[in-house]
LOKOLZA-337712 format. One record per atom (N, C-alpha, C, CB): residue number from 1; residue in one letter; x, z, y. Coordinates in nm, 2 decimals. Glycine has a CB too. Example, Ala and Ser with C-alpha at 12.3 -4.5 7.8 and 13.67 -1.06 7.14 Angstrom:
BEGIN
ATOM num residuo     xx     zz     yy
ATOM   1       A   1.32   0.78  -0.57
ATOM   1       A   1.23   0.78  -0.45
ATOM   1       A   1.32   0.78  -0.33
ATOM   1       A   1.13   0.90  -0.45
ATOM   2       S   1.28   0.71  -0.22
ATOM   2       S   1.37   0.71  -0.11
ATOM   2       S   1.29   0.79   0.00
ATOM   2       S   1.41   0.57  -0.06
***
This chain:
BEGIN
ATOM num residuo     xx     zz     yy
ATOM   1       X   0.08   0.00  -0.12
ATOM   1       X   0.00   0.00   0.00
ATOM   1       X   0.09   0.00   0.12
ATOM   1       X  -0.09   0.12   0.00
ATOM   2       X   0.00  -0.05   0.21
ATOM   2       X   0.14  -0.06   0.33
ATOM   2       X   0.03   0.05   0.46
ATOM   2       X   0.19  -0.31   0.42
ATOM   3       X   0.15   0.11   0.50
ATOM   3       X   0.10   0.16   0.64
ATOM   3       X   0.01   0.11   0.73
ATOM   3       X   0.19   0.15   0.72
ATOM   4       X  -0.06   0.16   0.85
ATOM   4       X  -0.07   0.05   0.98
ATOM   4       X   0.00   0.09   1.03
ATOM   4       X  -0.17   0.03   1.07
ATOM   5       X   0.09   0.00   1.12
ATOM   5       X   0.17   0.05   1.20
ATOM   5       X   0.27  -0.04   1.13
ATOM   5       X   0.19   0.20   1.21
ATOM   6       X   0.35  -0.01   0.99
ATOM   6       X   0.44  -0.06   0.94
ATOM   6       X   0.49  -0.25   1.00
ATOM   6       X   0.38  -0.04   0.80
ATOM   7       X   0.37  -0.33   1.04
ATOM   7       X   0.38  -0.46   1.09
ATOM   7       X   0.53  -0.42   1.19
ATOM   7       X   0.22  -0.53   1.17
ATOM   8       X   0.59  -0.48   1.21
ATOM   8       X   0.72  -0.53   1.30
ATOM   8       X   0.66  -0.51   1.40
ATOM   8       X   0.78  -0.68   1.30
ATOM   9       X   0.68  -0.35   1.48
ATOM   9       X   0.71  -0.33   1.61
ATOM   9       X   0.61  -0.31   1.67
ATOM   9       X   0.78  -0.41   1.67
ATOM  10       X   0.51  -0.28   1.61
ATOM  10       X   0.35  -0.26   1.61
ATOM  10       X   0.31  -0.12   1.64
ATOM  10       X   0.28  -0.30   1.48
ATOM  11       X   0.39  -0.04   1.61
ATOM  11       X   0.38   0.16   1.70
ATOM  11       X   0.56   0.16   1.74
ATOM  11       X   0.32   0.36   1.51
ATOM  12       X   0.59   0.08   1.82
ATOM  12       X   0.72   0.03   1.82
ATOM  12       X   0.71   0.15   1.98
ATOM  12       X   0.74  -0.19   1.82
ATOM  13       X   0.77   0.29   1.98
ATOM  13       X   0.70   0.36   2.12
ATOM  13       X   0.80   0.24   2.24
ATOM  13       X   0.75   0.59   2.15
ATOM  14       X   0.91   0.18   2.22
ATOM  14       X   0.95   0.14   2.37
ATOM  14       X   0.88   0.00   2.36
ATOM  14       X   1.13   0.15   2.40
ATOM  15       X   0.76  -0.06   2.25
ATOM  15       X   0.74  -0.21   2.29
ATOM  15       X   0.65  -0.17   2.40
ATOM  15       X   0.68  -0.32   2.16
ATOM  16       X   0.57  -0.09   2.41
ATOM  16       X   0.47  -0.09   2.55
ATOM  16       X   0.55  -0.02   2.67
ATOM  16       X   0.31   0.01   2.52
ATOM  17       X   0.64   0.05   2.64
ATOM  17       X   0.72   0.03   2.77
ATOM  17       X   0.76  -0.07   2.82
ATOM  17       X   0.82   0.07   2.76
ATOM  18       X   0.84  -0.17   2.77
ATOM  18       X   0.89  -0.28   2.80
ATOM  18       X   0.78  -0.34   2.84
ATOM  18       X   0.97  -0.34   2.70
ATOM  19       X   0.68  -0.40   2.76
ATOM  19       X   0.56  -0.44   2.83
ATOM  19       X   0.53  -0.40   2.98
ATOM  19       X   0.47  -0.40   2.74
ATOM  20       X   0.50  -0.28   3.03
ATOM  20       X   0.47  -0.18   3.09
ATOM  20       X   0.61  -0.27   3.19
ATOM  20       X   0.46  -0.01   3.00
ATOM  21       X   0.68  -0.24   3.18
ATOM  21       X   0.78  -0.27   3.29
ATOM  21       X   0.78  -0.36   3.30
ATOM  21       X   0.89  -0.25   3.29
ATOM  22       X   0.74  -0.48   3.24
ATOM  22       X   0.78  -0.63   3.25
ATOM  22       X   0.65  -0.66   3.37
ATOM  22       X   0.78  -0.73   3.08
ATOM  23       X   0.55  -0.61   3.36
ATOM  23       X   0.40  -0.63   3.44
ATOM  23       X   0.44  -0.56   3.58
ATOM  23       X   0.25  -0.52   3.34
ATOM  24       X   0.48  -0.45   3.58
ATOM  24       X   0.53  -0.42   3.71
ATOM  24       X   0.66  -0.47   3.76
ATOM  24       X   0.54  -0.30   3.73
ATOM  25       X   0.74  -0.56   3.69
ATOM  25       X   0.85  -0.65   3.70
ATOM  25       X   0.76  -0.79   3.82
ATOM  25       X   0.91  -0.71   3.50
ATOM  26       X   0.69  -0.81   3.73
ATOM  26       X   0.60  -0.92   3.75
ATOM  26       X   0.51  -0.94   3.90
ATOM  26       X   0.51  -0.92   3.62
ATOM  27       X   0.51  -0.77   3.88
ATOM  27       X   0.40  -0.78   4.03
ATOM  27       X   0.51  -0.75   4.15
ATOM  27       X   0.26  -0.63   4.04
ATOM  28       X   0.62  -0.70   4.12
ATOM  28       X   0.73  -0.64   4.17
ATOM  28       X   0.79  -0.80   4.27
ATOM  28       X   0.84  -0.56   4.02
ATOM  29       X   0.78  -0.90   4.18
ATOM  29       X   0.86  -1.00   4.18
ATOM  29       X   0.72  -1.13   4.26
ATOM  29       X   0.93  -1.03   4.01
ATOM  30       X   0.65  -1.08   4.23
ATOM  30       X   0.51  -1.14   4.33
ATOM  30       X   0.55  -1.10   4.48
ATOM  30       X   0.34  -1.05   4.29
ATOM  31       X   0.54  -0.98   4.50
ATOM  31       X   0.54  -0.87   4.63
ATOM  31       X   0.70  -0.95   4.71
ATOM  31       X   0.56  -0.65   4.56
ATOM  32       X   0.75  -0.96   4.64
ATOM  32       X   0.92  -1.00   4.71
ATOM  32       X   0.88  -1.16   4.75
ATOM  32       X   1.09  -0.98   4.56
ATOM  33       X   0.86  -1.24   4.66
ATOM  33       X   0.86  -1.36   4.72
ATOM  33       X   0.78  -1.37   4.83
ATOM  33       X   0.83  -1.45   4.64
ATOM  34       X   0.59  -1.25   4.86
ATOM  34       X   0.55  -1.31   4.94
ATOM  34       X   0.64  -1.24   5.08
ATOM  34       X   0.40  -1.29   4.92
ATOM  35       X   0.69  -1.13   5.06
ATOM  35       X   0.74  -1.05   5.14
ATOM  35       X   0.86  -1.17   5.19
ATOM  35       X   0.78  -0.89   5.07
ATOM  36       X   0.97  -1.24   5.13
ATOM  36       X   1.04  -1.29   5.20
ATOM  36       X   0.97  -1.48   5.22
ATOM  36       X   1.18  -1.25   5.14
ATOM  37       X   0.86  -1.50   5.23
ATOM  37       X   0.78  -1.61   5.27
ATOM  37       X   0.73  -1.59   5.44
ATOM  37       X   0.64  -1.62   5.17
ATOM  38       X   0.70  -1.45   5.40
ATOM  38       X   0.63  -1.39   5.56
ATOM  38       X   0.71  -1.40   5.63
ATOM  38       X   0.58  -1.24   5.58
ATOM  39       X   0.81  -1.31   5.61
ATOM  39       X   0.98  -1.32   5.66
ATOM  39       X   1.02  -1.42   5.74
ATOM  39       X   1.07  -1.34   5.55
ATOM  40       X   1.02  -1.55   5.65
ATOM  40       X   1.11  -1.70   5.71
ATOM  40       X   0.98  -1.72   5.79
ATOM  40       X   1.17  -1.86   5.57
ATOM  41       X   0.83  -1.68   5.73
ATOM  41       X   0.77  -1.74   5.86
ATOM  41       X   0.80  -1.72   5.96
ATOM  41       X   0.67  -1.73   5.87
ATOM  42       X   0.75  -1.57   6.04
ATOM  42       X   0.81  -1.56   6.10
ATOM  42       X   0.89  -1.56   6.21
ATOM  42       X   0.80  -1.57   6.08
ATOM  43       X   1.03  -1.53   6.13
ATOM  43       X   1.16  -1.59   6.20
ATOM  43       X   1.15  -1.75   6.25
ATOM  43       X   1.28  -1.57   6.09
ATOM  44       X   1.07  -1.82   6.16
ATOM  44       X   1.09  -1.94   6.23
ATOM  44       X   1.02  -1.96   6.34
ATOM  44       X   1.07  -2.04   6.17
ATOM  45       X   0.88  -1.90   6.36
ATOM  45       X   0.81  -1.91   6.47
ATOM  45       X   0.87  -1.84   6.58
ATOM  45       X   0.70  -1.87   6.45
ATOM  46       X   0.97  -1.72   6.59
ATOM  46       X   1.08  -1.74   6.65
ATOM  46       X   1.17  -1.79   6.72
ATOM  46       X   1.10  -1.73   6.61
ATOM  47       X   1.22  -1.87   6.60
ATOM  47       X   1.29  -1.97   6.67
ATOM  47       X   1.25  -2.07   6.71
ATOM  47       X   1.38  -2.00   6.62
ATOM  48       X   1.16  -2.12   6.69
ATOM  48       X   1.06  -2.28   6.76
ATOM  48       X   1.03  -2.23   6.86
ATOM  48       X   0.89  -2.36   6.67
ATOM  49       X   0.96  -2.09   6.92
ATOM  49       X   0.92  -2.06   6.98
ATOM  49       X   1.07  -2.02   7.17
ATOM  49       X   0.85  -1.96   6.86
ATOM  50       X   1.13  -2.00   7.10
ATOM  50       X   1.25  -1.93   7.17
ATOM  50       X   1.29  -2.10   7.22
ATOM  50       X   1.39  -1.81   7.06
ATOM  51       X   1.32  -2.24   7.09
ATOM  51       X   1.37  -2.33   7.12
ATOM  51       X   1.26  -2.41   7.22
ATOM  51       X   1.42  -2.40   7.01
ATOM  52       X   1.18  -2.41   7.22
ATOM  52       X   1.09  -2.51   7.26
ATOM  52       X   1.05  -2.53   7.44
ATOM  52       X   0.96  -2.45   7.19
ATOM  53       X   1.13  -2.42   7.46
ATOM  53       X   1.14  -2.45   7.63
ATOM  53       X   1.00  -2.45   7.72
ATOM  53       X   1.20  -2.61   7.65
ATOM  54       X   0.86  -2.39   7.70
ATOM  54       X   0.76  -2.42   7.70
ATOM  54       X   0.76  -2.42   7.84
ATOM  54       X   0.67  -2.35   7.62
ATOM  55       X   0.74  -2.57   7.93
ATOM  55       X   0.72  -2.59   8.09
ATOM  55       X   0.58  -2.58   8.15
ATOM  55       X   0.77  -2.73   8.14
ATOM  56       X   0.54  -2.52   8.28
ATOM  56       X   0.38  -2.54   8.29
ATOM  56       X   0.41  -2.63   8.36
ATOM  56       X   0.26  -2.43   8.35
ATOM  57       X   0.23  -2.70   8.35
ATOM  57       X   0.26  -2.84   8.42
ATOM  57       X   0.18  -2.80   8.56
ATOM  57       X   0.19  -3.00   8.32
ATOM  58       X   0.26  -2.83   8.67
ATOM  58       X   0.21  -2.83   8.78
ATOM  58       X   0.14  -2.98   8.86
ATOM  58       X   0.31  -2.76   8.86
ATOM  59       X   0.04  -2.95   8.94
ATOM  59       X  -0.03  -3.10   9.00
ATOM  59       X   0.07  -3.09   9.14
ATOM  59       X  -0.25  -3.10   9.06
ATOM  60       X   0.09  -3.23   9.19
ATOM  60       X   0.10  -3.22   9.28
ATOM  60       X   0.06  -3.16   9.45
ATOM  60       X   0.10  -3.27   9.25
ATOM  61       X  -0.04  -3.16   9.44
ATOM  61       X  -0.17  -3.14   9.51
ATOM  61       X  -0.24  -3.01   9.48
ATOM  61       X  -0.26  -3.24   9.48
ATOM  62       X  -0.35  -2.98   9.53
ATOM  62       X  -0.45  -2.91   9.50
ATOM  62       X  -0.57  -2.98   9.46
ATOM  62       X  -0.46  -2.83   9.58
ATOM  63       X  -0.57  -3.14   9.45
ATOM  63       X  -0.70  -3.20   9.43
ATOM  63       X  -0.74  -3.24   9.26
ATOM  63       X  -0.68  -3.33   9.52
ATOM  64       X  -0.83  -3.21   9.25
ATOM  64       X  -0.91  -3.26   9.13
ATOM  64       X  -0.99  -3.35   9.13
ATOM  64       X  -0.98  -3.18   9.08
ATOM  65       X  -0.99  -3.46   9.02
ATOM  65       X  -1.03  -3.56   8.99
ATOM  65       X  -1.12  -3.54   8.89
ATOM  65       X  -0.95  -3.64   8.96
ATOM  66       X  -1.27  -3.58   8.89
ATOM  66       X  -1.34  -3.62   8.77
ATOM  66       X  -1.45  -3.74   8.79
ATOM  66       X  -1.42  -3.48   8.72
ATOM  67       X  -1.42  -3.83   8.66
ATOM  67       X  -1.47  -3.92   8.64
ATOM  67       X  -1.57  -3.88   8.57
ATOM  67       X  -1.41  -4.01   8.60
ATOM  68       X  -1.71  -3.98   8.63
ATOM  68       X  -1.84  -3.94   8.54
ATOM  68       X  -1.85  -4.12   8.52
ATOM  68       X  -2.01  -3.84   8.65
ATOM  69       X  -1.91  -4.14   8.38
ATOM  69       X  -1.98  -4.30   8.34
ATOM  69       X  -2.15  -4.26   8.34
ATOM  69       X  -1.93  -4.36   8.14
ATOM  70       X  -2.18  -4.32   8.41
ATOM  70       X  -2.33  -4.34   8.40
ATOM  70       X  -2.41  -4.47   8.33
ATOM  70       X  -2.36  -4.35   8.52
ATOM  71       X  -2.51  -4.48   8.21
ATOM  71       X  -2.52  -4.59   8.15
ATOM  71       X  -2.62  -4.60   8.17
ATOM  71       X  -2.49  -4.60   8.04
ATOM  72       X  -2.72  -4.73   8.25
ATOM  72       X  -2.82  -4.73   8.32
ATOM  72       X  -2.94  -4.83   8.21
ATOM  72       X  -2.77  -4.80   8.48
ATOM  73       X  -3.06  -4.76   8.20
ATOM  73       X  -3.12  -4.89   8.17
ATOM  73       X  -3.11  -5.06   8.31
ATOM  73       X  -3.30  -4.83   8.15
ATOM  74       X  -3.13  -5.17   8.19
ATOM  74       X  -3.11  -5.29   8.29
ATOM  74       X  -3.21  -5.30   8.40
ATOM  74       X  -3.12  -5.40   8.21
ATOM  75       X  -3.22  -5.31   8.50
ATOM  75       X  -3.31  -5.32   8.64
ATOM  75       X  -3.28  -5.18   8.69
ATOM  75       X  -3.50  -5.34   8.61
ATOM  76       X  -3.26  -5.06   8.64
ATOM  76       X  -3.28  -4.98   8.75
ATOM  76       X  -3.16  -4.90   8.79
ATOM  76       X  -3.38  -4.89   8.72
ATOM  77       X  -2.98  -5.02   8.80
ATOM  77       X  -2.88  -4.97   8.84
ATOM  77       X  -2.91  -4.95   9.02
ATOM  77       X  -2.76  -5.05   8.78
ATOM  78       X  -2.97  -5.02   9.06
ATOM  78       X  -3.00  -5.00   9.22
ATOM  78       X  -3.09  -4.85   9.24
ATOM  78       X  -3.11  -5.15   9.28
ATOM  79       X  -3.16  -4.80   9.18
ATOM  79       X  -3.24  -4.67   9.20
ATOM  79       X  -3.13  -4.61   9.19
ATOM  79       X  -3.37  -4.62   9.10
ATOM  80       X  -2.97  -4.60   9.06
ATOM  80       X  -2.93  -4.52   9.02
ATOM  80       X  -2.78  -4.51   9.15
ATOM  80       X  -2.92  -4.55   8.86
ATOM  81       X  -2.78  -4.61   9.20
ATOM  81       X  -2.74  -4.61   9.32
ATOM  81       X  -2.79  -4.56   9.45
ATOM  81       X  -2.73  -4.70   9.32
ATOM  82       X  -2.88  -4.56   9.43
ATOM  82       X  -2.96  -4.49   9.59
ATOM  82       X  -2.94  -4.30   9.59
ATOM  82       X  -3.20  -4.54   9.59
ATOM  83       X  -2.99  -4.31   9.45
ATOM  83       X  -2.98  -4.19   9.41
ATOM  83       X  -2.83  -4.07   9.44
ATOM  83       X  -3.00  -4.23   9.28
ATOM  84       X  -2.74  -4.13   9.38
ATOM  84       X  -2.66  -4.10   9.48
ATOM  84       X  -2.61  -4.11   9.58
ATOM  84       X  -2.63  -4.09   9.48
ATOM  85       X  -2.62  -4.23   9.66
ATOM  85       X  -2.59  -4.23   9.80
ATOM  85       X  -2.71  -4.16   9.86
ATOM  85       X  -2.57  -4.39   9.86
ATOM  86       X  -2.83  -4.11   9.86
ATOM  86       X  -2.88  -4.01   9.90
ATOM  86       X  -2.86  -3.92   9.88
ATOM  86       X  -2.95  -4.01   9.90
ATOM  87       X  -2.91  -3.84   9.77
ATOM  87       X  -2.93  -3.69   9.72
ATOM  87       X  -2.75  -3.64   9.70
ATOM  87       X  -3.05  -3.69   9.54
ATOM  88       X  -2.71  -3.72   9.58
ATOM  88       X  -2.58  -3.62   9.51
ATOM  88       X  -2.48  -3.64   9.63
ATOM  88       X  -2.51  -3.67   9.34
ATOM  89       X  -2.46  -3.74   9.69
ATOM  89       X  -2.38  -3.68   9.80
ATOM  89       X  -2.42  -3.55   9.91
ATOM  89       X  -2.36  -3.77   9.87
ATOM  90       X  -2.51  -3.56   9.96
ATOM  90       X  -2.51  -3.42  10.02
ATOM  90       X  -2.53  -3.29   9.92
ATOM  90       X  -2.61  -3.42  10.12
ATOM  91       X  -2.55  -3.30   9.81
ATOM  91       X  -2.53  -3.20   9.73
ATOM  91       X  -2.35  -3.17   9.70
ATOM  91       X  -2.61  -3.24   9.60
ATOM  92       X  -2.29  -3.30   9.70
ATOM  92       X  -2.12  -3.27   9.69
ATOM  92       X  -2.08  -3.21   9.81
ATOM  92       X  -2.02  -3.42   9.66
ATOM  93       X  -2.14  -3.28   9.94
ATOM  93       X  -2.11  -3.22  10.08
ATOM  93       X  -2.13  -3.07  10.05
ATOM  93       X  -2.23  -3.28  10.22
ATOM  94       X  -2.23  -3.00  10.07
ATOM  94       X  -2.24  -2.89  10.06
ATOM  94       X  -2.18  -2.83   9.97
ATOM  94       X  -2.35  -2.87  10.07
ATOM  95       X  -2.06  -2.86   9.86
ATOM  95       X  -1.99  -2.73   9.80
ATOM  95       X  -1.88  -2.79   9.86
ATOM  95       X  -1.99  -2.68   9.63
ATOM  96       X  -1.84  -2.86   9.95
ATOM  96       X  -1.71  -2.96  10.00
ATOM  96       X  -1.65  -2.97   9.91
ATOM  96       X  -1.61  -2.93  10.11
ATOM  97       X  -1.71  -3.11   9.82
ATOM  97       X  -1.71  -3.18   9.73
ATOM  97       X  -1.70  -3.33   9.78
ATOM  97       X  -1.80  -3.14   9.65
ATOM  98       X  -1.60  -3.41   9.76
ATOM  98       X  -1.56  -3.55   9.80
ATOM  98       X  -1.57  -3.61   9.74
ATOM  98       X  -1.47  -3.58   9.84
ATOM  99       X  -1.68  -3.74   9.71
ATOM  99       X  -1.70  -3.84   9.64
ATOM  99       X  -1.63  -3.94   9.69
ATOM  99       X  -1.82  -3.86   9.62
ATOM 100       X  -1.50  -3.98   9.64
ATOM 100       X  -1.42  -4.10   9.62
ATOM 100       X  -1.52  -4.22   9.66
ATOM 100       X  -1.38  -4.10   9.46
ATOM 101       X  -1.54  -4.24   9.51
ATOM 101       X  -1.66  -4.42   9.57
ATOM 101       X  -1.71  -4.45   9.41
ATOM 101       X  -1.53  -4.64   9.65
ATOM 102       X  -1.84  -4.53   9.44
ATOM 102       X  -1.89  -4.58   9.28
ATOM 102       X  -1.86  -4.64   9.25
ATOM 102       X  -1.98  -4.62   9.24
ATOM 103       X  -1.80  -4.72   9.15
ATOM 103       X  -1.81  -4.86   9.10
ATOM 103       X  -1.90  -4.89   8.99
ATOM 103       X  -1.70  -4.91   9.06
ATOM 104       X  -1.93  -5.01   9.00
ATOM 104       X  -2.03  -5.09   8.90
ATOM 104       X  -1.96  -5.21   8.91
ATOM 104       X  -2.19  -5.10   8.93
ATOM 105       X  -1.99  -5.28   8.68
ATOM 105       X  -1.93  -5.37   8.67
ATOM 105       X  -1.99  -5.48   8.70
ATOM 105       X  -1.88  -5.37   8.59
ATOM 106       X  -1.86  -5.57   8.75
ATOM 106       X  -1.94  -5.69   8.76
ATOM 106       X  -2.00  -5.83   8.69
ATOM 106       X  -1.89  -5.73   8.84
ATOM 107       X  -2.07  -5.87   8.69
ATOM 107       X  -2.09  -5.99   8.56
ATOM 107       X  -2.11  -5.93   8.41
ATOM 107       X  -1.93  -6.10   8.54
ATOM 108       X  -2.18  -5.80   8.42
ATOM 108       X  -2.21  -5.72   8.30
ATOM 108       X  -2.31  -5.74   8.26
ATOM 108       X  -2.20  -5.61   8.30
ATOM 109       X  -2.33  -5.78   8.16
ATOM 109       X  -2.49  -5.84   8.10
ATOM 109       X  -2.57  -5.73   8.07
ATOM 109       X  -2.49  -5.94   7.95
ATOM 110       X  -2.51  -5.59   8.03
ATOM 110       X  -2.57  -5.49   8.00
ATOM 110       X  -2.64  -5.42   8.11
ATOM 110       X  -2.48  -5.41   7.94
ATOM 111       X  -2.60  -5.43   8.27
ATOM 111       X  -2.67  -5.41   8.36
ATOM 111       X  -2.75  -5.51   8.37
ATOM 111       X  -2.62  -5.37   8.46
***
């Protein structure tokens, strides 16, 4: 009759040690790679950061520019014109707001 246990290393007391250590080897060796990944990150953001010379960009001026497109149904680019040469200009006047100038294209079949 045979033992239990008798099988090869089967109440073996240092095989679940070893086991036992190799699993915290394992997590051990998880923890370090992420630990030196974080690391080089980083340091490199660091150094991109330090190299990169970051300039602000200044305007010349104090003036601001903004372009608006307006897309008109066909016949009523003339209303959409009056419109602002009446109303939205003195609405720009009053925050002393400077409307440049309109343009509309010419020979556009879409107007």
């Amino acid at each position: 009759m045979r033992r239990v246990g008798d099988a090869a290393g089967s109440l073996n007391p240092n095989r679940c040690a070893d086991s036992y250590r190799g699993v915290i080897m394992q997590r051990l060796n998880r923890w370090r790679v992420c630990c030196i990944a974080l690391v080089a990150f980083a340091a490199g953001s660091l150094i991109t950061a330090r190299l990169a010379h970051i300039n602000q960009v200044r305007a010349d001026g104090d003036h601001v520019f903004e372009l608006r497109i307006y897309h008109a149904v066909p016949g009523k680019v003339p209303a959409l014109e009056s419109r602002f040469r009446d109303a939205a200009s003195k609405v720009l006047a009053k925050h002393d707001l400077k409307a440049v100038g309109y343009w509309v294209p010419e020979g556009s079949p879409a107007f």
